[in-house]
N, C-alpha and C positions, 0 to 999 in steps of 0.2 A: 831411359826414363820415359815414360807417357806422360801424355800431358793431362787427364782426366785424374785427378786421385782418390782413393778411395774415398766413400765418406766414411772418415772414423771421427766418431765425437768425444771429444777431451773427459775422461774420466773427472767428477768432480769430488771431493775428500766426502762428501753425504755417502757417494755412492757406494764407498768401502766397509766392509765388515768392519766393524771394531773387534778385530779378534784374529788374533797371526794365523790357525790351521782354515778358519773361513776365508780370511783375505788370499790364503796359497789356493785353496778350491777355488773361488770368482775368479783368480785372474787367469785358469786356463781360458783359452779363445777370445783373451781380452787382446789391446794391442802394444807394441809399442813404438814410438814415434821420435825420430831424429831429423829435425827440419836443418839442411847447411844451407848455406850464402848456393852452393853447388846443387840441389835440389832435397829432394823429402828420402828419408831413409825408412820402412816400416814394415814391421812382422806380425805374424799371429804368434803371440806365447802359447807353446803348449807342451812345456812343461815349467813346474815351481818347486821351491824343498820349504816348511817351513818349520821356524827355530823359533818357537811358543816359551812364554815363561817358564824358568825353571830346567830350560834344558841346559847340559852343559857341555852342549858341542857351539850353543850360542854365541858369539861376541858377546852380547850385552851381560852373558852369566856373572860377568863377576862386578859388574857394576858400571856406573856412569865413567869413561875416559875421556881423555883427548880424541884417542883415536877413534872411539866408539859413537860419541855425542849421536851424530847422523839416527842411530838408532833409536832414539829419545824422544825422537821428534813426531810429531802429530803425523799417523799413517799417511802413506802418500809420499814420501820423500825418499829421496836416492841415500843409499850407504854405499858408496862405494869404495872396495877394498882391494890392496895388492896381495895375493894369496902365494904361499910358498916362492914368494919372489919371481914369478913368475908371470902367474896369471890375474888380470883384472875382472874382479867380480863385481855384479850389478845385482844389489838387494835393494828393498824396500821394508823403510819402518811399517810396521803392523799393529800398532795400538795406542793410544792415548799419549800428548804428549807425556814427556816423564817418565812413559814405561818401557823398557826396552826390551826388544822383540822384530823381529824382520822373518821375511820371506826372500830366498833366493829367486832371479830368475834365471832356468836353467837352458832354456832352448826355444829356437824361436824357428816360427817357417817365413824366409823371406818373401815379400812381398812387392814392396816400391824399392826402387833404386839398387839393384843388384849390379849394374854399374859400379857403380860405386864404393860397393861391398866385395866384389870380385878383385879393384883397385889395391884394398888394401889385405886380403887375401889370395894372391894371385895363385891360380892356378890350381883351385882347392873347386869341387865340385859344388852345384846349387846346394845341395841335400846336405853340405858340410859346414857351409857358410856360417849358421847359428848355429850346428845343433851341437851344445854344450856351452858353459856357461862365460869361459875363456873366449872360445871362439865368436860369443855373439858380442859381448863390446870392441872385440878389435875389429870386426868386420860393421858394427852402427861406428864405431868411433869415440866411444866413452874411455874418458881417463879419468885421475882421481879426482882432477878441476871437477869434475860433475857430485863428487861426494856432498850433502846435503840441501843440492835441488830438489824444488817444490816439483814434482811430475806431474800435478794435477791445474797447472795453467794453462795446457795446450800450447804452450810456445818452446820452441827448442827439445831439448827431451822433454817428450813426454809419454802418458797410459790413452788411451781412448777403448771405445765399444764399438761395434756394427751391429745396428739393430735386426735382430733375428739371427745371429751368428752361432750362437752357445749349442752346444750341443753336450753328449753324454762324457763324464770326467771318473779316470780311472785312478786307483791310488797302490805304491805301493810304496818299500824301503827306498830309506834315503842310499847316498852312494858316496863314495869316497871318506866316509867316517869310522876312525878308530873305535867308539864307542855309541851305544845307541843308534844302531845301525837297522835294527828292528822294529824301529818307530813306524809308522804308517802315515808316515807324513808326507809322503813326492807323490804330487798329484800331475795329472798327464793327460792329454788328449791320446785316446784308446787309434790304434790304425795308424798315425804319424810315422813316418818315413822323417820325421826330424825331431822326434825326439830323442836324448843321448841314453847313452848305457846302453848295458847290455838286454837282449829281448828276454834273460829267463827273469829279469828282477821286475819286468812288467806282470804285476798281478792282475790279467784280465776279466778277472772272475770278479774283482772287486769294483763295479760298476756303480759311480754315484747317479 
């Protein structure tokens, strides 16, 4: 751990797109941030998948649930899911309370407290730490307790910015979906050595 930390500033709910494929474009090169009692956890996202109304690879496609609610909720807020029994996913609602809609976050470049992160992935390389969407909550430390946390407090999990940070955002297919797989929805920081997937499904030619 160093003791200096970045300055990242707490994303604020103004700050977000009202709008699930903009909110997956903003948050490449945004951050995210997991403060423990043990020190500060914290990545560059750069990569996102987003699940816009009307898609039907979405959770919220078939309506308000129990297990969905999270997604309902005014952008900015964690959904967090256990996927094929397996793996813990970390999304974010993307639109108006009420409407349901999220963005995945799918890989992150570690930053603060790789101690830490190394702790509960032992023995797995820096480059492997986040990159994929499994991998980056067991290595911050997110379980389902974090499903419908506010992100945008700055306290415990949360999003922040670095002012001047953003740079150019590439987009291509999502990954791991039975259907609608040709959408043009996974947006990516272009050159990343920590983004997941495979390098032919980065479409570098498609430069925002």
């Amino acid at each position: 751990m160093t003791s200096a930390l970045l300055p990242i500033l707490p994303l604020r709910r103004d700050d977000l797109p009202v709008d699930t494929v903009e909110l997956a474009r903003y948050m490449v090169g945004k951050y995210l941030v997991h403060d423990l009692p043990e020190g500060r956890i914290s990545g560059r996202i750069v990569e996102t998948e987003a699940y816009p109304l009307g898609d039907s690879t979405s959770h919220a496609f078939g309506g308000l649930r129990s297990y969905n609610a999270s997604m309902f909720l005014a952008r900015g807020h964690a959904y967090v899911r256990l996927t094929y029994g397996v793996s813990i996913m970390l999304n974010m609602s993307s639109e108006a309370e009420g409407t349901g809609a999220g963005i995945l976050i799918r890989a992150l470049e570690p930053l603060e407290g790789l101690p830490l992160m190394e702790a509960r992935r032992p023995g797995v390389k820096p480059r492997d730490l986040a990159r994929g969407p499994g991998r980056l909550t067991q290595a911050f430390g997110i379980t389902q307790a974090f499903d419908g946390r506010d992100l945008c407090t700055g306290r415990d999990l949360w999003i922040g910015r670095i002012e001047g940070r953003d740079g150019p955002i590439g987009v291509g297919r999502r990954i791991g979906l039975s259907r609608e797989m040709h959408q043009p929805l996974r947006f990516y920081e272009p050159g990343s050595p920590f983004v997941s997937g495979p390098r032919k499904l980065l479409l570098t030619r498609a430069i925002l």
